[in-house]
DSSP file (Angstrom, degrees, kcal/mol; ACC not computed):
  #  RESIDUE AA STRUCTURE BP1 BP2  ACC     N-H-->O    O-->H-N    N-H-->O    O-->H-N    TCO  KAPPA ALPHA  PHI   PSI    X-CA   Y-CA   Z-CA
    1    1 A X    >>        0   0    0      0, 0.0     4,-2.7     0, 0.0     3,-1.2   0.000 360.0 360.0 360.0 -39.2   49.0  101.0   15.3
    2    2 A X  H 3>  +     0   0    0      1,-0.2     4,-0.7     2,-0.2     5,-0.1   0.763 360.0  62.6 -83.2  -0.9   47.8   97.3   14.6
    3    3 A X  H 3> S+     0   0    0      2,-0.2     4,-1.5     3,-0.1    -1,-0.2   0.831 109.7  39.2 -73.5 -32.2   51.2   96.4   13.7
    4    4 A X  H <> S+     0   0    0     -3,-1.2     4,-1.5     1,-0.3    -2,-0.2   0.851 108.9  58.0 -98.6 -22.9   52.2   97.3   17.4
    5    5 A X  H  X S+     0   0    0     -4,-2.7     4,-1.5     2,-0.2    -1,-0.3   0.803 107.7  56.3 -80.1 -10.8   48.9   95.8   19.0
    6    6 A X  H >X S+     0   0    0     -4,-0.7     3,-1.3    -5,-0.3     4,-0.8   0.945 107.7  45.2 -51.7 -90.6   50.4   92.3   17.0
    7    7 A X  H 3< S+     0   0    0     -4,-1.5    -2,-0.2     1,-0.3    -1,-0.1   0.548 102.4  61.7 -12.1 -54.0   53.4   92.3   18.6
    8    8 A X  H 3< S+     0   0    0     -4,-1.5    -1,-0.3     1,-0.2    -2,-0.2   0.991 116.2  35.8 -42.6 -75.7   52.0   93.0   22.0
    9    9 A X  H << S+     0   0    0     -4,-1.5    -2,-0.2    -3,-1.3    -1,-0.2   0.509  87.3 105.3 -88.3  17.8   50.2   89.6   21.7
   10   10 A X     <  -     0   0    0     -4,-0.8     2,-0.3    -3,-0.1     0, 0.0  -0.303  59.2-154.9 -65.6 152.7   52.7   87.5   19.8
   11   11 A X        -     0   0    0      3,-0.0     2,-0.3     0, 0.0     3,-0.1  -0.855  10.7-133.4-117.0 169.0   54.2   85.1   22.4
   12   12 A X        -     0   0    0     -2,-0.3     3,-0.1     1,-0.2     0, 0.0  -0.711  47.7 -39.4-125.3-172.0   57.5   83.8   21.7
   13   13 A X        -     0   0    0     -2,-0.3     2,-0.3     1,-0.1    -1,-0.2   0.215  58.8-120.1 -60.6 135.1   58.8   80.3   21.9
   14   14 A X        -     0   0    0     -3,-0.1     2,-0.4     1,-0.0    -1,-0.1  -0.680  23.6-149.4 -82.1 154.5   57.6   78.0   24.9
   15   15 A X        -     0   0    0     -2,-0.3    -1,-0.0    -3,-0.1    -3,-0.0  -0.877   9.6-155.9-127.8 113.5   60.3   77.1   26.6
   16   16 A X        -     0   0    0     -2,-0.4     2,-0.3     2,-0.1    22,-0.0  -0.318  17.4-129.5 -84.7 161.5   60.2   73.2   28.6
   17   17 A X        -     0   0    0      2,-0.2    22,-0.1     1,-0.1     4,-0.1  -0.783  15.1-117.9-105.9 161.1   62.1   72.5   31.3
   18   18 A X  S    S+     0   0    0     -2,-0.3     9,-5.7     8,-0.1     2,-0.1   0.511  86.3  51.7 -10.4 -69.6   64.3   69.4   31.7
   19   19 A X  B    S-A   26   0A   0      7,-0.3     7,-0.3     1,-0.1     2,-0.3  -0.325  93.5 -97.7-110.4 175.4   63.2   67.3   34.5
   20   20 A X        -     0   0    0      5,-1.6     4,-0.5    -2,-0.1    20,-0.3  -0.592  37.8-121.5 -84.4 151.9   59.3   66.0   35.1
   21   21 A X  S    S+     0   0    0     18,-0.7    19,-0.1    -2,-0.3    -1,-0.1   0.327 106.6  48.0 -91.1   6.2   57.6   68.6   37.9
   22   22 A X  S    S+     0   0    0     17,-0.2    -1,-0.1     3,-0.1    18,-0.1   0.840 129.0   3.1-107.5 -47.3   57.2   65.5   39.8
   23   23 A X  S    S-     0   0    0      2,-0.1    -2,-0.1     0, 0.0    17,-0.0  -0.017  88.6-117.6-142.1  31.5   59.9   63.2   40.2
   24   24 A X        +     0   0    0     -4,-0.5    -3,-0.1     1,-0.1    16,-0.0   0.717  53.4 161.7  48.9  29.0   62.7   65.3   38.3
   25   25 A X        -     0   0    0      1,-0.1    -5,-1.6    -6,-0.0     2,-0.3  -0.445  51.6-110.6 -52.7 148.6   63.1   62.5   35.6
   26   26 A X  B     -A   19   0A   0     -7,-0.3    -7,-0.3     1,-0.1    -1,-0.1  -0.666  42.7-118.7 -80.5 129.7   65.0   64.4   32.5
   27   27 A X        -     0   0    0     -9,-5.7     2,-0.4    -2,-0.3    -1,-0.1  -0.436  23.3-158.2 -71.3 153.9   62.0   64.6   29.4
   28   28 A X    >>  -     0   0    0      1,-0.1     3,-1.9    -2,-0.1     4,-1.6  -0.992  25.7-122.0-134.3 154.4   62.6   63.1   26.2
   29   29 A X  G >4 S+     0   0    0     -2,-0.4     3,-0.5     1,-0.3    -1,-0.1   0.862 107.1  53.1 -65.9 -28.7   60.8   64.2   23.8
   30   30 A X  G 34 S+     0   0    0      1,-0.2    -1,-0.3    -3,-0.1    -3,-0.0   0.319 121.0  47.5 -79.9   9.2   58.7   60.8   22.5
   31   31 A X  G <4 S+     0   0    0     -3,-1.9    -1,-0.2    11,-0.0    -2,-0.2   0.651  82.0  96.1-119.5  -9.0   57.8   60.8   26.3
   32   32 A X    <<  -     0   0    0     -4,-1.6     2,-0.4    -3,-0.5     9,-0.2  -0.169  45.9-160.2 -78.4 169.0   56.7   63.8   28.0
   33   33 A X  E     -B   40   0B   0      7,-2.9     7,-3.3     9,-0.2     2,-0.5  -0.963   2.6-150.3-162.3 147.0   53.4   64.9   28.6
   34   34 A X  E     +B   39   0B   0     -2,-0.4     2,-0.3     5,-0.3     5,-0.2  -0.939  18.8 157.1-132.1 117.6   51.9   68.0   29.4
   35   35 A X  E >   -B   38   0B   0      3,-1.3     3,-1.8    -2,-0.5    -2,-0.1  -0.969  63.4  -2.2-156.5 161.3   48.8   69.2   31.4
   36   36 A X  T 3  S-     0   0    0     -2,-0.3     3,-0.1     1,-0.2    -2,-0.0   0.460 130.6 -41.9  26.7  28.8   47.5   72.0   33.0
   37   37 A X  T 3  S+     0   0    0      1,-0.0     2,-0.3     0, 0.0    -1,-0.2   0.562 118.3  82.1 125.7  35.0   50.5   74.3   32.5
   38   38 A X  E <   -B   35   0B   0     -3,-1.8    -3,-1.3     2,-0.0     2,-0.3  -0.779  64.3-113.7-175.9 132.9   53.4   71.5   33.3
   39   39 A X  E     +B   34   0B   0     -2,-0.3   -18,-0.7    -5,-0.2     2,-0.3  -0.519  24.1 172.1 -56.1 108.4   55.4   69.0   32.3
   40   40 A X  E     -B   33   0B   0     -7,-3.3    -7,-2.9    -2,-0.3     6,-0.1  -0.831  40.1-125.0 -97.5 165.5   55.8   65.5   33.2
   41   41 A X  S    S-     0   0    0     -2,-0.3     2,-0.4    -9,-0.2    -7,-0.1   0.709  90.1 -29.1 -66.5 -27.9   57.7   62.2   32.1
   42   42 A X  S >  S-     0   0    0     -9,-0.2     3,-0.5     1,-0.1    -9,-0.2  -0.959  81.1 -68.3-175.9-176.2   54.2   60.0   31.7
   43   43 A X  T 3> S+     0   0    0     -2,-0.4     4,-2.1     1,-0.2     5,-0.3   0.576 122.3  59.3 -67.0 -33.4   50.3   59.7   33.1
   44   44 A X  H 3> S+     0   0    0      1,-0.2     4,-1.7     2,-0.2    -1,-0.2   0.920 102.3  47.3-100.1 -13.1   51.4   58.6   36.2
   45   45 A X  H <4 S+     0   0    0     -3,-0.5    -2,-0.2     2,-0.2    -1,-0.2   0.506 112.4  50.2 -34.0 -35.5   53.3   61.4   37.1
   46   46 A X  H >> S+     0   0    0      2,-0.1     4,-2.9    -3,-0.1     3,-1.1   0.637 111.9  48.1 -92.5 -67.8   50.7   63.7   36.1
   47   47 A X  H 3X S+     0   0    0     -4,-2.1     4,-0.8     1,-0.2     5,-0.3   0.996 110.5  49.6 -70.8 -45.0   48.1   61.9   38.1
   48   48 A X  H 3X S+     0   0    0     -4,-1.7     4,-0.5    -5,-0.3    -1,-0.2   0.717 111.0  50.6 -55.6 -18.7   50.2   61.6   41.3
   49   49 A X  H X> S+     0   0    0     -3,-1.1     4,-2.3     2,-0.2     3,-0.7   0.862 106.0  53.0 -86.4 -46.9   50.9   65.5   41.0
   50   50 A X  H >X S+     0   0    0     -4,-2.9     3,-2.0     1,-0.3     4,-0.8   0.845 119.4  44.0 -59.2 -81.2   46.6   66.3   40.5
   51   51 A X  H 3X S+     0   0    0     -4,-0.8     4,-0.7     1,-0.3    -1,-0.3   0.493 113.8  46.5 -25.1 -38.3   46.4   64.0   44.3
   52   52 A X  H << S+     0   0    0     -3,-0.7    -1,-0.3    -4,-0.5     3,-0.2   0.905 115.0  43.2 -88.9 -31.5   49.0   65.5   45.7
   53   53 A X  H <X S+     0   0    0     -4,-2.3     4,-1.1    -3,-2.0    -2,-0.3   0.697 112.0  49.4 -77.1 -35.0   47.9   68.8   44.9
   54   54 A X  H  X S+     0   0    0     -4,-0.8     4,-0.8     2,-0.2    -1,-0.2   0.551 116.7  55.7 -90.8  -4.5   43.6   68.4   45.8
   55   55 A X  H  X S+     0   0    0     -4,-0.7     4,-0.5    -5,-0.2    -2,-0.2   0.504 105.7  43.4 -52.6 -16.6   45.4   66.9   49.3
   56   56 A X  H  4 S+     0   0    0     -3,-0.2    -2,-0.2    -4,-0.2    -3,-0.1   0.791 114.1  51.7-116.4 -65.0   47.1   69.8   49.6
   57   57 A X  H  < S+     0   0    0     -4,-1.1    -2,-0.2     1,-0.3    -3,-0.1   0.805 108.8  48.5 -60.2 -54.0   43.8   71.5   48.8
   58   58 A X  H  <        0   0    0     -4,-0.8    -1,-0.3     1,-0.3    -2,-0.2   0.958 360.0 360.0 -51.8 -73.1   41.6   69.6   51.5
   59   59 A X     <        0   0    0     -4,-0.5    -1,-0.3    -5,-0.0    -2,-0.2   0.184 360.0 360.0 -76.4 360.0   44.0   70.3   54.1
């Protein structure tokens, strides 16, 4: 039985997408970065997504 409750919470491989969730740039790997559940190409990408998104929020 604890063999099956393992299993259950195993996850298996995360899997990144491609492009940046902002401005569809293709990742590389010595460049991506990753917060709050999603990939972008660098910091300002990332910050322009948090703005667009507590704008979104406001409104």
């Amino acid at each position: 039985m604890a063999d099956e409750t393992k299993e259950a919470t195993k996850k298996g491989p995360v899997e990144k997408p491609d492009n940046c969730m902002k401005c569809n740039k293709r990742l590389q790997r010595k460049t991506w970065y990753y917060r709050n559940g999603g990939y972008y190409c660098g910091k300002r990408c990332w910050k322009l997504a948090v703005e667009a998104a507590s704008k979104k929020k406001e409104a």
